[in-house]
C-alpha positions, -999 to 999 in steps of 0.1 A, spaced: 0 0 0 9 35 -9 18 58 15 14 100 9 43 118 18 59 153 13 88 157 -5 121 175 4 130 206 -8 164 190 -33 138 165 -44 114 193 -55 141 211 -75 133 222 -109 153 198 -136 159 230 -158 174 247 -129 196 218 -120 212 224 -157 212 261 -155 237 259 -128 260 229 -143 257 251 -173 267 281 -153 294 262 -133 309 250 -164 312 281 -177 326 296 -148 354 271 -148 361 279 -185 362 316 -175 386 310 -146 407 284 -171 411 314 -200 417 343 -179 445 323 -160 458 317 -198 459 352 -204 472 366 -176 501 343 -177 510 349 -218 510 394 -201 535 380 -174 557 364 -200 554 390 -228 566 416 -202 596 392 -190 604 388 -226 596 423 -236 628 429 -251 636 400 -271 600 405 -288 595 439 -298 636 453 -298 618 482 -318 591 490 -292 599 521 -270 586 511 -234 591 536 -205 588 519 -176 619 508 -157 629 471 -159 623 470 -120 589 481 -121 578 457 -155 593 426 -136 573 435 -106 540 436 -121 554 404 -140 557 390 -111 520 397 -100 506 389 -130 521 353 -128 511 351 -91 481 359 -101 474 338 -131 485 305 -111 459 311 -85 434 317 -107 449 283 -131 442 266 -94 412 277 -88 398 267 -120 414 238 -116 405 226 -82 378 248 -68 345 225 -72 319 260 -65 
């Protein structure tokens, strides 16, 4: 015999919002994945600034275009890791 009872609120959720946020998750990741990409190809253009534009006048002082470099590859590994690793 059948028995009535209510349902949870997970088992209620909506099917089209369970995909809505893998979609959105997945795109997220993507986003995190590409930016890391870029931000690491800024850190090595401005490491190797000299040997690919010889021609290109740049003003700031080697000190200062290693630093932000350096932040720029900081930065693009933690965001390679946390697309990477972070589940959301």
């Amino acid at each position: 015999m059948a028995t009535l009872r209510f349902l949870t609120p997970e088992e209620m959720e909506n099917p089209y919002r369970q995909r809505s946020q893998e979609k959105f998750l997945t795109l997220r990741r993507v986003y995190d994945l590409t930016m890391a990409i870029l931000i690491l190809a800024v850190a090595l253009a401005l490491v190797f600034l000299d040997r690919i534009a010889a021609n290109l006048t740049f003003t700031a002082e080697p000190l200062y275009r290693y630093g932000f470099a350096g932040v720029c590859f900081m930065y693009g590994l933690f965001r390679l890791y946390r697309g990477i690793k972070n589940p959301y």
